[in-house]
C-alpha positions in Angstrom: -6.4 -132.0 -128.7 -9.6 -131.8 -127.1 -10.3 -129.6 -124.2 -10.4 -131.0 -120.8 -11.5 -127.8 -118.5 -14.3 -126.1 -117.9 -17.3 -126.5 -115.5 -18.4 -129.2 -113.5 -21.7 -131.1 -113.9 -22.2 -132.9 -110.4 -24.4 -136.7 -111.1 -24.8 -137.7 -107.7 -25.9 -141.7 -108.4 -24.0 -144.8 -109.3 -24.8 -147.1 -112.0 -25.8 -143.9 -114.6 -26.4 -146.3 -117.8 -26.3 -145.9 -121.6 -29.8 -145.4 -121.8 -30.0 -142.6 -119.7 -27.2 -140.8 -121.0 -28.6 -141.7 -125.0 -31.9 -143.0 -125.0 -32.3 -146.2 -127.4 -34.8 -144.2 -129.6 -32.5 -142.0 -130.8 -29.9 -144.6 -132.0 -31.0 -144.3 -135.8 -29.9 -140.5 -135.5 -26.6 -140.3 -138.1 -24.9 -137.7 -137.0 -23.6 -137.2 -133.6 -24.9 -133.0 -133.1 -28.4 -135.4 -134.2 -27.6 -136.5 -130.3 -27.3 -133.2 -128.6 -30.5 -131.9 -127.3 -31.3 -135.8 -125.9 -28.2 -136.0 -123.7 -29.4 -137.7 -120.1 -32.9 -137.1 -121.2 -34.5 -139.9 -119.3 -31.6 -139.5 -116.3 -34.2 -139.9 -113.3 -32.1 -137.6 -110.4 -34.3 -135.7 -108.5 -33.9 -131.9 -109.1 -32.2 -132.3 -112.4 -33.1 -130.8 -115.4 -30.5 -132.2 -118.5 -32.2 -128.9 -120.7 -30.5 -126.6 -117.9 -27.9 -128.2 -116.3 -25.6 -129.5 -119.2 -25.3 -126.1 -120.6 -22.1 -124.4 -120.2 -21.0 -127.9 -118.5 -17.4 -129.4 -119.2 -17.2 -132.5 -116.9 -18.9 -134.5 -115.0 -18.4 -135.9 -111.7 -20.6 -138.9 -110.5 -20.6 -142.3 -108.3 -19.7 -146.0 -109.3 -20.4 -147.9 -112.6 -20.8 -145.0 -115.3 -21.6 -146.2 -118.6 -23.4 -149.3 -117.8 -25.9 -151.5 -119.7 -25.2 -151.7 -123.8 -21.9 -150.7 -125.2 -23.4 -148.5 -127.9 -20.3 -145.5 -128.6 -23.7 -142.8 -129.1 -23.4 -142.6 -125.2 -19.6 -141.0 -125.7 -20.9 -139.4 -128.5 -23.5 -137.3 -126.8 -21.5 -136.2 -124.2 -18.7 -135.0 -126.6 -21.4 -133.1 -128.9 -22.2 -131.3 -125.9 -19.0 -130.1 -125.2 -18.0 -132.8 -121.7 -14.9 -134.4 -123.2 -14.1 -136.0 -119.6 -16.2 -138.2 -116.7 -14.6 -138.4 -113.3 -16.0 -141.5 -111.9 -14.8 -144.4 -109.3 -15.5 -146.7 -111.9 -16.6 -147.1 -115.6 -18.5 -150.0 -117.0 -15.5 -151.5 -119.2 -16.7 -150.9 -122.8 -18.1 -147.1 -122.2 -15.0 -146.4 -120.8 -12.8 -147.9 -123.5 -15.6 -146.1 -125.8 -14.3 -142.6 -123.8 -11.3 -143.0 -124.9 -11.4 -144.5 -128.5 -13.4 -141.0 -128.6 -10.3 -138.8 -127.3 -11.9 -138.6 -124.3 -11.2 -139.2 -120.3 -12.8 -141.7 -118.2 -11.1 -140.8 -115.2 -11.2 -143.1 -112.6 -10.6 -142.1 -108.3 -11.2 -143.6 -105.3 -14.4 -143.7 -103.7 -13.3 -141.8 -101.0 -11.6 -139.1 -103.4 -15.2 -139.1 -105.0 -16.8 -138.9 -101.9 -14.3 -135.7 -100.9 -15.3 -134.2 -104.4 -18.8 -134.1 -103.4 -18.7 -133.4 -100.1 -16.1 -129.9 -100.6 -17.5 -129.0 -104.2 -21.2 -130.2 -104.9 -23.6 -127.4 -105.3 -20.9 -125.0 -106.2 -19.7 -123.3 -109.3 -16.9 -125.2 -109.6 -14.3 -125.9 -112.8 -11.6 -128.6 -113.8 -8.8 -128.6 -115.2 -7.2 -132.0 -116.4 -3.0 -131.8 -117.0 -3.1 -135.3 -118.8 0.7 -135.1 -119.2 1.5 -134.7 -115.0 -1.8 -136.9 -114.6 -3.7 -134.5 -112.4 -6.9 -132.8 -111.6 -6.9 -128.8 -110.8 -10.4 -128.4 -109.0 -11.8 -124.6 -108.4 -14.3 -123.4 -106.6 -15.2 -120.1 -105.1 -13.6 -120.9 -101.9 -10.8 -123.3 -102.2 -8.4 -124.8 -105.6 -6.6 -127.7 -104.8 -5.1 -130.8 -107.2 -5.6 -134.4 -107.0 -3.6 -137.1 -108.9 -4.9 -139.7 -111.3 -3.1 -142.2 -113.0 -4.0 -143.2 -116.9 -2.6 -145.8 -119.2 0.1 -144.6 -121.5 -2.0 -145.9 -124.8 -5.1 -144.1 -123.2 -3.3 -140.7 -122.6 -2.1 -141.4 -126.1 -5.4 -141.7 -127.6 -6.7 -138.9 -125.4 -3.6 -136.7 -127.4 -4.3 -138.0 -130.5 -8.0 -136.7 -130.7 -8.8 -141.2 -130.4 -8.7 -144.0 -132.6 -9.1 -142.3 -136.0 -6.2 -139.6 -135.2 -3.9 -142.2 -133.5 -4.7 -144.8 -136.9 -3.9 -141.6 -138.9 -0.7 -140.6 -137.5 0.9 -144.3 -137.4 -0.3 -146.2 -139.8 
């Protein structure tokens, strides 16, 4: 199984869209570490800088409607060949997020006012999470506080998540 810990990458803007997180002229790339360096290249967010701030990153934690726009599986791709393996949004545009997880990956989805909390209490810190997808819940570090914050998944989801996605779940039953 994939990891799902490490440290947070804080995308403070709804409707982040596949084009931003995989620009379209990289689509003819064949193999997925082809992707790496252009991961949110064109992501226009004052202050951030994708060379810098995906390094060392392990989520992300952003706004409403991640994963709009084309339902092209590079923009899970990307993200898993740079080492995120899980997005904590308050919503995902329906095909990305059913892309997440035919990758083996989260699409984690709170309340906007759990998301709003996360920002308010964590942004601009070094902060880390931990995802427990058996207990369905969130361990959130940062210098000054831990705490943990439910989430519920789908049992075939947290099934595919276990299973590594589609291609280890297809393995292992049929």
């Amino acid at each position: 199984m994939k990891k799902f810990s490490g440290n947070v990458l804080f995308l403070d803007r709804s409707d982040i869209n596949t084009d931003e997180i995989i620009p379209a002229k990289y689509l003819t790339e064949i193999t997925k570490e082809a992707l790496k360096p252009y991961l949110l290249e064109d992501l226009p967010l004052p202050g951030f800088n994708n060379k810098e701030d995906i390094q060392d990153k392990a989520v992300i934690v952003t706004r409403a409607n991640f994963g709009c726009g084309s339902s092209r599986e590079h923009a899970p791709w990307a993200l898993e060949v740079n080492g995120i393996n899980a997005v904590i949004a308050e919503n995902f545009a329906r095909i990305f997020r059913q892309n997440m997880y035919n990758c083996g990956m989260f699409a984690i989805e709170l309340s906007k006012d759990k998301i709003d909390y996360l920002f308010e209490n964590y942004y601009g810190k070094d902060t880390s999470i931990e995802i427990d997808a058996d207990k369905e819940q969130i361990i959130i570090t940062s210098p000054e506080k831990s705490e943990v914050i439910a989430f519920k998944v789908g049992e075939f989801d947290k099934t595919l998540v276990k299973e590594g996605g589609w291609v280890g779940y297809a393995d292992k039953n049929y």
